[in-house]
MARDOTI-236281 format. One line per 2 residues: number of its first residue (from 1); their letters; for each residue x, z, y of C-alpha. Coordinates in Angstrom, 3 decimals. Each point is the difference from the previous one (the first is absolute). Layout:
REM residues N
NUM = a = X:Z:Y; ...
This chain:
REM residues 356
1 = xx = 191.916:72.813:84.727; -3.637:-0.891:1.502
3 = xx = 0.080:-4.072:0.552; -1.975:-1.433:2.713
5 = xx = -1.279:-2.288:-2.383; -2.041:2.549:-1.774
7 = xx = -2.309:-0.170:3.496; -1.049:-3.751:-1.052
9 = xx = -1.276:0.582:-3.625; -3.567:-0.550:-0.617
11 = xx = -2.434:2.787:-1.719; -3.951:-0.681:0.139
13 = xx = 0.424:-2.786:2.128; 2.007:1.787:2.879
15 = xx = 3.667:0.452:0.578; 2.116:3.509:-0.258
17 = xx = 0.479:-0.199:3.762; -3.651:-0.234:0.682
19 = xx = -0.946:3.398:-1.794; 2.834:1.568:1.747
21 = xx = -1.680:-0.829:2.972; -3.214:1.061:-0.826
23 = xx = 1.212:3.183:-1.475; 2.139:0.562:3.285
25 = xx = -3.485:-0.904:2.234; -2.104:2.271:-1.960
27 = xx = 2.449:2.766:0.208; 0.487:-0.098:3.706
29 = xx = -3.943:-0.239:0.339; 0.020:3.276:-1.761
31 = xx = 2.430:1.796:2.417; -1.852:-1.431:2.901
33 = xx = -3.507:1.101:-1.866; 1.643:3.608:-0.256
35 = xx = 0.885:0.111:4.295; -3.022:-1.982:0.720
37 = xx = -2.560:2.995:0.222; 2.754:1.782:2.713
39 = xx = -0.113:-3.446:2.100; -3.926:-0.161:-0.039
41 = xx = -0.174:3.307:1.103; 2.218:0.058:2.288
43 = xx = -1.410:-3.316:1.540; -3.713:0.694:-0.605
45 = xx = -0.108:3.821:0.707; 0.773:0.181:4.004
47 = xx = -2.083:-3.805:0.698; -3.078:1.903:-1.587
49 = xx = 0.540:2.846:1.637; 0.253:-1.775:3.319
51 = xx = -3.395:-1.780:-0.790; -1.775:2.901:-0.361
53 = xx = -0.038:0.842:-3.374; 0.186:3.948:-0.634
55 = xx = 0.565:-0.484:-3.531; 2.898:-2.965:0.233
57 = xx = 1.904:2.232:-2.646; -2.508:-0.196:-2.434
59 = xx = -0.926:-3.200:0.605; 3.944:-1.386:-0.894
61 = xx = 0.222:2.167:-2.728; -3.179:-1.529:-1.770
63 = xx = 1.602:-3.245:1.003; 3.601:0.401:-0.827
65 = xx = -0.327:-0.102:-3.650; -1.842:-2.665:-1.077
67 = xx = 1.302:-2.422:3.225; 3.590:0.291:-1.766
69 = xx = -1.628:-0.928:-3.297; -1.224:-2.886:1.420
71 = xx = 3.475:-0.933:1.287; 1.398:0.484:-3.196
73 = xx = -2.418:-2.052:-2.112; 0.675:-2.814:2.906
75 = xx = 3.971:0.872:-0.704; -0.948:-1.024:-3.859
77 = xx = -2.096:-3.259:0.542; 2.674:-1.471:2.542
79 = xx = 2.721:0.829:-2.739; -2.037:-1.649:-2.862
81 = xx = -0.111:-2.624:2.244; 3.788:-0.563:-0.632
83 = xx = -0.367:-0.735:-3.743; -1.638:-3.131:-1.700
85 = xx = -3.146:1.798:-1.845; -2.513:-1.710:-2.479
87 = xx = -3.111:-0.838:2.327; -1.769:2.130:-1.908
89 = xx = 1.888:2.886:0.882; 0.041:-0.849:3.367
91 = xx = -3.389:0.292:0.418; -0.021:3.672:-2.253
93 = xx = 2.223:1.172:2.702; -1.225:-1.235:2.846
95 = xx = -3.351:1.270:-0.536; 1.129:3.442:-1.440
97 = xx = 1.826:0.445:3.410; -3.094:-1.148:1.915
99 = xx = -2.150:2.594:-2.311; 2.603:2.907:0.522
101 = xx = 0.171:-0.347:3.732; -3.977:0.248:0.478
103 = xx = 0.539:2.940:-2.200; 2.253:1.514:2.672
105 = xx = -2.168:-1.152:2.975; -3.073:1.661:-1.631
107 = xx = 2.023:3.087:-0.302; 0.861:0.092:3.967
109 = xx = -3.858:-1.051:0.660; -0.852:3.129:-2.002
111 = xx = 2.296:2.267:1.432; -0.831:-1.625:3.726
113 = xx = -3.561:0.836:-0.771; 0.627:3.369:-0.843
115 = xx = 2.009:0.626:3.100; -2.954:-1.719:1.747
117 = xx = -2.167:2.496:-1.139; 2.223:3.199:-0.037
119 = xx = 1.295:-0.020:3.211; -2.401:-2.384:2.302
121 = xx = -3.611:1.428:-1.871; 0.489:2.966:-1.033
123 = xx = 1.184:1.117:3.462; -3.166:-1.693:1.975
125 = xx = -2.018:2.060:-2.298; 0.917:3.012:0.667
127 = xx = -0.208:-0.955:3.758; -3.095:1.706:1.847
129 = xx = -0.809:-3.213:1.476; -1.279:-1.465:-3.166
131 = xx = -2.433:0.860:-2.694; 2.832:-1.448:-3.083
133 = xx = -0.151:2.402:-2.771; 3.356:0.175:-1.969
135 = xx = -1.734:-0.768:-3.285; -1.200:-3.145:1.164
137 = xx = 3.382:-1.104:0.782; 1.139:0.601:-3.173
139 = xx = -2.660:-1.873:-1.506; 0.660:-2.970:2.078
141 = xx = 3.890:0.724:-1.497; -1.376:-0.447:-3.074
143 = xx = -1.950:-2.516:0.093; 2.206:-2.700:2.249
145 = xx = 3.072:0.908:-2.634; -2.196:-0.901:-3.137
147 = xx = -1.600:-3.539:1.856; 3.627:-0.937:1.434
149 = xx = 1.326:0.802:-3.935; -2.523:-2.341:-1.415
151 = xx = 0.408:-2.452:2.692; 3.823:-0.167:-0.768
153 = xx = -0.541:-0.345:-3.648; -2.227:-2.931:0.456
155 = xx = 2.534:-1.525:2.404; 2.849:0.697:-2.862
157 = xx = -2.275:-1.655:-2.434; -0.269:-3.157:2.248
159 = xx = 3.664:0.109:0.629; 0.612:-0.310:-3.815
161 = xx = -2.145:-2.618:-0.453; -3.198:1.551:-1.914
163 = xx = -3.655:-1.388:2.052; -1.144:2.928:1.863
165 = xx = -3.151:-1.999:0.767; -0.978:-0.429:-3.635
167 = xx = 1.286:3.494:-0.567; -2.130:1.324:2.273
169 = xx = -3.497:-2.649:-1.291; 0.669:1.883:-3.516
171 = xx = -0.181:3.563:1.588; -2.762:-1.078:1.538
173 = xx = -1.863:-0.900:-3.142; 1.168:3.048:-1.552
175 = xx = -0.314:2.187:3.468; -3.877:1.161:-1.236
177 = xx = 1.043:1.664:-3.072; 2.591:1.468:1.586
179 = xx = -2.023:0.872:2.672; -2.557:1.790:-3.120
181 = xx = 2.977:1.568:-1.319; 1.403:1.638:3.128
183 = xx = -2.859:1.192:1.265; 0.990:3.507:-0.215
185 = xx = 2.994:-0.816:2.311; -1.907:-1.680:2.758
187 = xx = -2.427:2.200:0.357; 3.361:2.549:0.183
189 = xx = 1.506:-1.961:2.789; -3.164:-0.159:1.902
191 = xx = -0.763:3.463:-0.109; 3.827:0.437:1.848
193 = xx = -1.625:-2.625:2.472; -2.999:2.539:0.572
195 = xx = 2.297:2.661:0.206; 2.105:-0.967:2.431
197 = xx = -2.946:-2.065:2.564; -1.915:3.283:-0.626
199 = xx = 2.156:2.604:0.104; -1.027:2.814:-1.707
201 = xx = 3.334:1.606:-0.577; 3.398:-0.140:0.795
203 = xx = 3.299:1.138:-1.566; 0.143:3.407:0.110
205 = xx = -3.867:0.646:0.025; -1.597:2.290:-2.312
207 = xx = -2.709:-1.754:-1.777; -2.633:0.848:-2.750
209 = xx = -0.773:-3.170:-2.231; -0.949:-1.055:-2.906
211 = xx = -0.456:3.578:-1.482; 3.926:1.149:1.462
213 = xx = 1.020:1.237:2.694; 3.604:0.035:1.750
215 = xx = 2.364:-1.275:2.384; 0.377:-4.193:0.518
217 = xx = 3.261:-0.856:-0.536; 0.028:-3.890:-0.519
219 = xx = -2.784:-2.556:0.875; 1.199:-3.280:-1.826
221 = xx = -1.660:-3.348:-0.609; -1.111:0.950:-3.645
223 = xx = -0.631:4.387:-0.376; 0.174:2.818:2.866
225 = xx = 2.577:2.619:-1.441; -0.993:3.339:1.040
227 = xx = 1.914:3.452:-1.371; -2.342:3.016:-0.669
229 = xx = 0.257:3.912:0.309; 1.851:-0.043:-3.643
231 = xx = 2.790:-2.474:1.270; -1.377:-2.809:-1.939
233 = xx = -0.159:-3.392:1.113; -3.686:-1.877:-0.826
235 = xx = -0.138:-3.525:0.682; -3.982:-1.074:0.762
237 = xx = -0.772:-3.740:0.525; -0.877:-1.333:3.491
239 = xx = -3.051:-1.619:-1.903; -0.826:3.558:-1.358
241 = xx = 0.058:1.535:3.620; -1.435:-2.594:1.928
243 = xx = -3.052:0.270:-1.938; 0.032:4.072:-0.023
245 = xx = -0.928:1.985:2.975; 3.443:1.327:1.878
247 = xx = 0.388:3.613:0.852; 2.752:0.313:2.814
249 = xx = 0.535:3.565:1.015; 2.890:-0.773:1.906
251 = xx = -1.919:-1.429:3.014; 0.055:2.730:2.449
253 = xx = 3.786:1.220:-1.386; -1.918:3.137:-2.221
255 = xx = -1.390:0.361:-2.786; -3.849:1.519:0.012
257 = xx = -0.426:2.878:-3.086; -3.481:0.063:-1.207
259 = xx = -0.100:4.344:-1.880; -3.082:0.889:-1.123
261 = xx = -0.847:3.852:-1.111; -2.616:1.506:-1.907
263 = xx = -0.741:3.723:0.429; -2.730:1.661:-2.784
265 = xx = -3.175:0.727:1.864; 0.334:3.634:-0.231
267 = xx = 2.490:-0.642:3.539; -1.587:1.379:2.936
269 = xx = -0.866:-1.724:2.964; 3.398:1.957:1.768
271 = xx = 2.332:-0.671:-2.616; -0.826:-3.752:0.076
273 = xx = 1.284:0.304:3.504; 2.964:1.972:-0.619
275 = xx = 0.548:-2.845:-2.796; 0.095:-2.595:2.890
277 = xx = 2.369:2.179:2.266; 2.212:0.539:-3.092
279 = xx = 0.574:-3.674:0.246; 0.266:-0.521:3.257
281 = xx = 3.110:2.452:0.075; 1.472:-1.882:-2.791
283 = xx = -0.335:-3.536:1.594; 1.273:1.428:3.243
285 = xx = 3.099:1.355:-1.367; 1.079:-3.491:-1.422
287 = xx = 2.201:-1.443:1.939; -0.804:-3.575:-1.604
289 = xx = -3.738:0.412:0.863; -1.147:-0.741:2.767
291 = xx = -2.511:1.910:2.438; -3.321:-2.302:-0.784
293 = xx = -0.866:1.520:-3.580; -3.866:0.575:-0.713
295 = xx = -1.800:2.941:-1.711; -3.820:-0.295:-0.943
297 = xx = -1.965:2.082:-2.222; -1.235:-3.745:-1.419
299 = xx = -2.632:1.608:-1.862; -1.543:1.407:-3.458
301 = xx = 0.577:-1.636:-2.880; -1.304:0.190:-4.056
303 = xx = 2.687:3.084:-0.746; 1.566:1.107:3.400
305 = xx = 0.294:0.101:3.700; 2.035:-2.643:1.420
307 = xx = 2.195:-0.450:2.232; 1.999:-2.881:1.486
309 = xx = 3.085:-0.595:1.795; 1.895:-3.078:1.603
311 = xx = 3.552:0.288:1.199; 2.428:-2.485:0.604
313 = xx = 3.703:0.110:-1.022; 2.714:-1.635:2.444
315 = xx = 2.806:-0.434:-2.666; -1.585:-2.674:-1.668
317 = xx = 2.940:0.535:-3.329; -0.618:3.650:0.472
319 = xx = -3.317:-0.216:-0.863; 0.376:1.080:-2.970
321 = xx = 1.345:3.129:-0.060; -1.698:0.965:3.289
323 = xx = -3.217:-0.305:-2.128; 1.799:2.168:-2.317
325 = xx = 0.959:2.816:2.484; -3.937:-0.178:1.271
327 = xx = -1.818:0.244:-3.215; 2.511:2.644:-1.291
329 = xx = -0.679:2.050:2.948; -3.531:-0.366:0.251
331 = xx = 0.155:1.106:-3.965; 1.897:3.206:0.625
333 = xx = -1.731:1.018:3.622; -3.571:-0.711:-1.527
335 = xx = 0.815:2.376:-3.318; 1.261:2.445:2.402
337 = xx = -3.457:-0.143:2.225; -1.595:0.376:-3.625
339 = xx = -1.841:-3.679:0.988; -1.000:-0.866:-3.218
341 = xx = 0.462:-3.762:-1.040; -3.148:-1.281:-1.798
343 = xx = -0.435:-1.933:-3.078; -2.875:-2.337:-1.511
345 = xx = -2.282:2.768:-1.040; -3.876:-0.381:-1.162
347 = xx = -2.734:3.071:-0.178; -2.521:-0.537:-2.546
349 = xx = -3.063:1.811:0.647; -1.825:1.142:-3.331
351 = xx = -3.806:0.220:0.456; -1.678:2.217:-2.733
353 = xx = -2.702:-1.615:-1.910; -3.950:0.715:1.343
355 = xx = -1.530:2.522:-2.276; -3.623:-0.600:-1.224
């Protein structure tokens, strides 16, 4: 039989009856913890909307989570509350609550900041009305997360007591050598500042750099990921560009061909022409080519006539195997025209020795 007077005994200071309320508060904060998200959402969702917020959704969602972790750590320090605690673990408790809810309000700044920039900056630059370039909104992404990180761990270290001032005196004393050390990492991170005031290139672009040359597929605050004809990813520094000269061939939206020839010198005057018609025919049956291609008889080199051509290839990741198709074709129509291709040749002209 269970006997009321089981409620009054004393453990650790506190009575039966007190830990069965606790138990019972902390419970109940749990099941309210669980429904809380709904309620927010429910409350939240429609006011934003009605504010003006296009992404109101997203914006609760990011918010939901940690706001009913905060409840529940506030559910835990009101129920410790109930119970007669050594001071000193008072205090433990009272500042690991006040640590673990920055914790969660640092995680809705950072997810509010992403939302910021995802669906407020990204969308006014891609606008017409503004000169915004997507890359430099996700280096200002970047960049705001990591300060707004380091300013909440600063404010968590001042919330648990260490001196942030003195902290911060004894980086400063040590902030030259580690200045010296990462060197190699500022200059990285300035380069990205180059790249995206300057603008050389954009996701997407085509770019020679740096002895490689491929599509852009990431600009970030250290390297500039970019995947070549093979399929493999090569990761340059910003420092290593910035100081390099930048080859963008996707400014116009093609990409220009440079094909040089050279014809032995035994070709006739004629043939060179029919050489240049030959690949005029070829250019104009590509359908990736377009119209503005140029011929020349460039003129007489050490072993062979030669000639040069520019065309320029719309399908920029084409380009490739439209070169393929041309030079293949120029090979086959050339042997067929018995156009002899030359080769580094040398005529050494034996004079006899002077009698007498």
């Amino acid at each position: 039989m269970f006997s009321p007077e089981i409620l009054e005994n004393i453990y650790f200071g506190n009575a039966v009856r007190d830990y069965v309320v606790v138990s019972l508060l902390i419970v109940a904060g749990f099941l309210l913890t669980r429904n809380l998200r709904r309620l927010i959402s429910y409350v939240l969702v429609p006011n934003f909307a009605k504010m003006g917020f296009q992404a109101a959704e997203h914006m609760v969602k990011a918010m939901s989570g940690p706001l009913s972790g905060m409840f529940f750590l506030a559910v835990l320090y009101l129920a410790s509350l109930l119970l007669h605690l050594p001071p000193g673990t008072n205090i433990f408790l009272r500042k690991t609550v006040v640590l673990a809810s920055i914790f969660l309000g640092g995680i809705i700044g950072i997810r509010l900041l992403d939302l910021f920039f995802v669906h407020w900056m990204q969308p006014l630059a891609r606008s017409s009305q503004n000169k915004l370039d997507d890359q430099l909104v996700l280096f200002g992404r970047r960049v705001s997360k990591v300060i707004f990180i380091l300013l909440l761990f600063l404010f968590m270290l001042d919330q648990a007591g260490l001196d942030v001032a003195s902290l911060l005196a004894g980086l400063g004393i040590g902030g030259l050598a580690v200045a010296l050390s990462a060197q190699e990492t500022l200059g990285n991170v300035l380069g990205s500042l180059q790249i995206m005031t300057d603008r050389p290139f954009a996701v997407g672009d085509f770019v020679r750099s740096s002895g490689h040359f491929g599509e852009v597929v990431d600009i970030g605050l250290r390297s500039t990921k970019m995947m070549t004809r093979s399929g493999v990813r090569v990761v340059i520094p910003n420092k290593k560009i910035a100081e390099n000269e930048i080859e963008n061939v996707s400014v116009h939206g093609n990409l220009a061909v440079e094909l040089r020839l050279g014809l032995v010198y035994d070709t006739s005057a004629d043939e060179l022409q029919n050489a240049c018609d030959i690949m005029a025919e070829i250019l104009q049956s590509e359908a990736s080519i377009l119209n503005n291609y140029i011929i020349q008889f460039a003129g007489f080199g050490e072993s062979s006539l030669d000639i040069h051509c520019t065309y320029f290839v719309v399908d920029l990741r084409n380009y490739w195997n439209v070169q393929h198709r041309v030079n293949l074709e120029v090979k086959r129509q050339f042997d067929e025209a018995k156009l002899g291709f030359a080769f580094p040749t040398r005529t050494l002209y034996m004079v006899p020795p002077s009698s007498g």
